[in-house]
N, C-alpha and C positions, 0 to 999 in steps of 0.2 A: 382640527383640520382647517386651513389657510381656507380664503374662499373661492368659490370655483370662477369669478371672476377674475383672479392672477392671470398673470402668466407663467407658466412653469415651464424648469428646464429641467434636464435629467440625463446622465448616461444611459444610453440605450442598448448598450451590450457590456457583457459582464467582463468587470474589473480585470485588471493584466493585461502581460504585453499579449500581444498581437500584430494581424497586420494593419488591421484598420480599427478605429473606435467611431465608434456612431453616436450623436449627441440629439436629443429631440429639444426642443419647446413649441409649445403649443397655448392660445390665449389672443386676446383680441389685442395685443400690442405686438404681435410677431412682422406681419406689413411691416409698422415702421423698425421692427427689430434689423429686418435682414434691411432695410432701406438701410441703416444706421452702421452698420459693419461691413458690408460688401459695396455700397455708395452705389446703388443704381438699384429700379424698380424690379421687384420680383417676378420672376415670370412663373405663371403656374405649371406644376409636373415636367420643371425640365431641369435635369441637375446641370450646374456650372460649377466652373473651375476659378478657382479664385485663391488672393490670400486673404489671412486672417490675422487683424490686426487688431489689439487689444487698445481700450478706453486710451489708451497716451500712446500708440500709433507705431507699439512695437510689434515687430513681426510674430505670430505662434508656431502658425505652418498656412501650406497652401493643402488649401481640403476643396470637397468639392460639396454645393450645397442643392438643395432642393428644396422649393415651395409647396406646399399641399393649402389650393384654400377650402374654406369650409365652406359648404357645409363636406364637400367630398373630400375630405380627411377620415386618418384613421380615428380620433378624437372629433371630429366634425366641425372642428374650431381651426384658424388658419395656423396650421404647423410647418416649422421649419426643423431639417433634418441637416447635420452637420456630417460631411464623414473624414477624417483627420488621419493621418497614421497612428497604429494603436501604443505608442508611447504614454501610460498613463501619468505621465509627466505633462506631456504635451494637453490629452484628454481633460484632467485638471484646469489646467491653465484657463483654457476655451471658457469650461463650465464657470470656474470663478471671476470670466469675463461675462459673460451670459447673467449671471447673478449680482454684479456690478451697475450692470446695463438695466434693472430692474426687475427680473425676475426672480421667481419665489424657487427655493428648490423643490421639488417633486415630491411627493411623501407616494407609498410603495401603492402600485395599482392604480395612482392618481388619473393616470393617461387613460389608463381600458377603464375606470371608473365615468371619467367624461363623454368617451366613447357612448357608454351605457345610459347614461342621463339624455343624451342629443339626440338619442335612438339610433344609432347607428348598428347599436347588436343590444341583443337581451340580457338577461344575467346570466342564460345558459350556454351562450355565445362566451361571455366573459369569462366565464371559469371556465372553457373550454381553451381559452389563453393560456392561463395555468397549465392544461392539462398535454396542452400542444409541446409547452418549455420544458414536461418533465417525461416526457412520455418517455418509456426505457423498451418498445418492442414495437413490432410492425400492427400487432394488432393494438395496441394503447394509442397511436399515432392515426391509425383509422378512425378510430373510434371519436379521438380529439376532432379529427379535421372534417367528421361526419357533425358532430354537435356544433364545432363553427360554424356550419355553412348551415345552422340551422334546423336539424334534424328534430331534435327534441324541441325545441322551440314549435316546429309545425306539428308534432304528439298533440305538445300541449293545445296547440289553437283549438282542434281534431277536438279533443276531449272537451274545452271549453264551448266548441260551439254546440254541442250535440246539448249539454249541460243547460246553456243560454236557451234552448227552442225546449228543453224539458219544463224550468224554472217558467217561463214564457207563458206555456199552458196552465199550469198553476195558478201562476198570479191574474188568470185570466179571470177564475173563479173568485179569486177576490177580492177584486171589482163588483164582482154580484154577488153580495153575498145572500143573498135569496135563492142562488141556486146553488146545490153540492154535484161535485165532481160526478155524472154518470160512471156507473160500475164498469161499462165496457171501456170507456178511458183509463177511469182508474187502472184496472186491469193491463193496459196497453201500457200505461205510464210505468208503472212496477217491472214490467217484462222489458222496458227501453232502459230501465236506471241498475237492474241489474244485469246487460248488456256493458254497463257503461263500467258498474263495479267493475267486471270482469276485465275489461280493459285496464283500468286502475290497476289492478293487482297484475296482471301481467308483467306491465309498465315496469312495478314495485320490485317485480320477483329478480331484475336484472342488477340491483343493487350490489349483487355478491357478486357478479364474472367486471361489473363497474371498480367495485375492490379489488380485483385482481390484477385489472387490467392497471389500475395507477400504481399498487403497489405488489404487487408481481407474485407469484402462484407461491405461497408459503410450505416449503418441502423440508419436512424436518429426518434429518438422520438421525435416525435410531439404531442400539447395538451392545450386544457386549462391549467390555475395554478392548481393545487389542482385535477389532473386527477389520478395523483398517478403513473406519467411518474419515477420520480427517483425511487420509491417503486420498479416499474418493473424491470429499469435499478438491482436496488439492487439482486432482485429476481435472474432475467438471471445471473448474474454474480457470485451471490452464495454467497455475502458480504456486506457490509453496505460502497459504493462505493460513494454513494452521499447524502447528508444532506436530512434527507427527515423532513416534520415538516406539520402541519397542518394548518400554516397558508399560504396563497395563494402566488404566488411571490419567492417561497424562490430561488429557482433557476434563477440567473440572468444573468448565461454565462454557457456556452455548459462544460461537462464533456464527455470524452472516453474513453472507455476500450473497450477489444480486446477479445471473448472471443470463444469457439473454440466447433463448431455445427457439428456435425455429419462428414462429410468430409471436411466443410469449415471453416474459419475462417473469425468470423463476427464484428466488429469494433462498436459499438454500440455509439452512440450520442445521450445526454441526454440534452435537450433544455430548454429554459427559455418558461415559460406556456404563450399561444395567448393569452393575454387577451387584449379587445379593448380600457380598459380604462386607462391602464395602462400611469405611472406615467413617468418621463424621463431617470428615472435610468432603469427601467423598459421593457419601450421602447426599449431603447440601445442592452437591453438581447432579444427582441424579432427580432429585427435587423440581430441581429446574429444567429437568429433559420431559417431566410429566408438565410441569406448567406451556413450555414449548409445542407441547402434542395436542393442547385442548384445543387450540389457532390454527393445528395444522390442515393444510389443504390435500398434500400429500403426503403421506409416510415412504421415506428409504430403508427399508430394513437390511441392515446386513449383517448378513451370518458369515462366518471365520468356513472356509471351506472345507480347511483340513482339522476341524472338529469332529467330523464327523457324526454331528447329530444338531437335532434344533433346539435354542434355547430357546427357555421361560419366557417370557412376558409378563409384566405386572401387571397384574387386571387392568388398570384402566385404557393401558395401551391393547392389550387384548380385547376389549369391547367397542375397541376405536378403528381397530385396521380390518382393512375389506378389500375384495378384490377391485372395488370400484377408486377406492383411495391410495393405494397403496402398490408398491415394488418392491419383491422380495430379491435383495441381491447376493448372492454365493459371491465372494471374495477371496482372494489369494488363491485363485484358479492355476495358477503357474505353479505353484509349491504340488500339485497333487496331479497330474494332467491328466489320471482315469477317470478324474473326477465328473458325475454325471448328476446335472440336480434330480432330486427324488420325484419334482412333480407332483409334488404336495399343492402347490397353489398356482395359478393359473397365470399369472404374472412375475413367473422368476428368470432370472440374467444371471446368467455367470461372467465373471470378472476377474481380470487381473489389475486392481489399481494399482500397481506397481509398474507394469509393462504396459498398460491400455489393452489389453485384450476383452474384448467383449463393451467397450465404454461405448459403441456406436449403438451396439443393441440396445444398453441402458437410455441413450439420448432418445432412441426411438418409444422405449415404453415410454417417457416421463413426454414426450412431445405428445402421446395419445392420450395420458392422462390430463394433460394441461387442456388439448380441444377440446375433451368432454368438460371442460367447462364454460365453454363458449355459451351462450342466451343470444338465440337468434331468431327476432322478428321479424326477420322477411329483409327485403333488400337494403332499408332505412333503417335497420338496426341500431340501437343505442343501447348504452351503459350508463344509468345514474348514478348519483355518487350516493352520500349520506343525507346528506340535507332534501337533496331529491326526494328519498325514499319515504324522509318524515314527515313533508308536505302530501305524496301521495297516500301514505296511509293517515291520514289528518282528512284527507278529500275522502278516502274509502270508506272512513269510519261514521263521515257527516252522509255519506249517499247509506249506508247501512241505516241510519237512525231515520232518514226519508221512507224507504222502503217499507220499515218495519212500522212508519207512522201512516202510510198507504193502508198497508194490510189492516192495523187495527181501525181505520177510521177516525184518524185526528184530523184535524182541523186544515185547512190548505195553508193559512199561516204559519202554522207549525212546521208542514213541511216545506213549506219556503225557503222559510231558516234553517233548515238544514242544510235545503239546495244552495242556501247562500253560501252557507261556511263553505263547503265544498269546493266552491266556485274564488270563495277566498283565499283555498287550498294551494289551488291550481295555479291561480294567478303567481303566487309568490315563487315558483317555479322557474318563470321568465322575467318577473321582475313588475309583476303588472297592477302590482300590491303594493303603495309607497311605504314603504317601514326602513328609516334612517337606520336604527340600527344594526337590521340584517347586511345592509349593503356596505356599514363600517367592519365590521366584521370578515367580511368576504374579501374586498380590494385591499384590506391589510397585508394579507397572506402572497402577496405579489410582490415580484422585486421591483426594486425604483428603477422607473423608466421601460414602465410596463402599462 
């Protein structure tokens, strides 16, 4: 990685035409950057209209620009923002003028990396950038703009300071080591640390609706052949997404599409049909409808209406579906109109995917199974992600080892260091932990000019 000394430039909105293209740099040569291209002194936070003239004084376009200085930048360095019409012809141009002019090009995350280094946001703020650009649902986009503005960040302080006045008392003791922890302390100490677990895991438990929310509620259709599982697929998704045909089999490997329910955003899997007699190409695809069901969040089940009875289930899909997971749907409701579900299970929809008949009722059970996955702590609700959850159970697991060295009567050093790790835990959560290569890691996964 170039040094954070550069100045970097970068497109700031993604590739293609458009109406506009946005171009960022940011770094301590930006002042005389725009002095050098627009011939007159920057004014801070006010966009101007100008043209743009390239190193030998040929016209690009007339854009309009903006100074940010620093420290009150989005990077906290003095950055200038270019905005051009979105001609990636034009956009080009600009940049390989900008990069002529002396600057570095951008490497992915560079901008919200700097950001993060100047203290302008955490690391929880920064990947909540990420999570801002990918959000696919109303609740993903809360949840993102909840962790910008710092939600989990204040978790963390929350947990870290209660941690800081724990560790505090500890190390108070040694200091003196002539004296041991009186028992009523002790006692009080054990009862505050696991108070504080208990928060930990909480925190922890949000990891999975954090999964759902970035990539979106995993609802796998399950079925005989010929149930009319792609028909439905088709249906939900509003387009002709998967080969539907009427002879049996045609589906021999899983299709997904992503498609966006009420608050949530629901990932839909479209399986190869149970059937027992199937052939080995066949088979193969059925293989892969059990690998598909072990990930699943919800089950579609559809049953053929005008069967007139319920089929089988393979074990594992039978020990897997539940009324808490799962939608049993009657289909080709139209071919049979006496047709009455039996009422075997407490969550069944009849359906015509063929006509739409009944598709509002299905949107409504799958929107109430999608809430019940909602994790909510109270108004500051948050979703961690992965990395979250294995820094909090890293801190869980150092405050368990305190505890348990409480109770037997170890040493106050001993459990220091455990309060310590813990507090090591924590820290790396917002960023409060310098480790170089978490942070290369992290702002890699960003687009350039982000």
């Amino acid at each position: 990685m170039g040094s954070l000394h550069d100045t970097i430039a970068a497109l700031a909105t993604p590739a293609g035409t458009a109406a506009i293209a946005v171009l960022r740099a940011s770094g301590p040569d930006v002042a005389s950057l725009t002095q050098a291209i627009f011939g007159e002194s920057p004014t801070r936070r006010m966009a101007r209209h100008a043209d743009y003239r390239d190193g030998r004084g040929e016209l690009l376009d007339d854009v309009l620009f903006t100074f940010f200085a620093g420290p009150n930048s989005y990077t906290g360095e003095d950055t200038l923002e270019i905005s051009c019409h979105g001609n990636p012809f034009i956009a080009q141009k600009i940049l390989e003028d900008l990069l002529a002019r002396g600057c570095r090009a951008a490497e992915p995350g560079e901008f919200t990396k700097r950001a993060f280094l100047s203290g302008r946001i955490d690391l929880s703020q920064a990947e909540a950038v990420m999570d801002l650009i990918h959000a696919r649902s109303e609740r993903a986009l809360a949840a993102a703009n909840r962790q910008l503005r710092g939600s989990l960040g204040r978790r963390m302080e929350e947990l870290v300071a209660l941690l800081l006045r724990n560790l505090a008392e500890i190390e108070a003791y040694i200091d003196f080591p002539d004296e041991d922890l009186p028992a009523e302390n002790r006692a009080a100490l054990i009862d505050r640390l696991k108070e504080l677990r208990a928060k930990t895991q909480r925190l922890a438990a949000t990891n999975h609706y954090g999964q759902i929310l970035r990539d979106g509620i995993r609802t796998v259709i399950i079925g005989e052949p010929n149930a009319g599982k792609s028909s439905l697929l088709n249906r939900l998704v509003g387009r002709e997404r998967a080969l539907v045909s009427s002879e049996p089999g045609t589906t021999r490997d899983y299709i997904e599409e992503t498609i966006s329910l009420g608050q949530h955003a629901l990932r839909l899997v479209d399986t190869a049909g149970l059937n027992p007699q199937a052939g080995i190409l066949e088979r193969r695809g059925i293989e892969k409808t059990l690998e598909q069901a072990e990930d699943a969040d919800i089950f579609l089940w559809v049953i053929d209406a005008t069967a007139g009875k319920l089929p089988p289930l393979p074990a594992p899909l039978r020990d897997r579906l539940s009324a808490a997971n799962s939608v049993v749907v009657f289909n080709k409701v139209d071919a049979c109109p006496e047709f009455c579900p039996p009422k075997v299970f407490s969550n069944e929809v009849a359906v015509s995917a063929l006509r739409g008949d009944g598709v509002e009722e299905l949107v409504a059970a799958l929107e109430a199974r999608a809430e019940s996955f909602r994790t909510d702590l109270g108004e500051d609700w948050v979703a961690i992600n992965a990395r979250h959850a294995y820094a909090l159970k890293r801190a869980e697991g150092a405050l368990e080892a305190a505890i348990g060295g409480l109770v037997v009567g170890l040493s106050s050093e001993l459990v220091a260091s455990h309060l310590r790790d813990s507090l090591i835990a924590l820290g790396e959560i917002a960023g409060r932990v310098d480790n170089e290569r978490i942070l290369d890691v992290l702002f890699s996964s960003f687009c350039i000019g982000k």
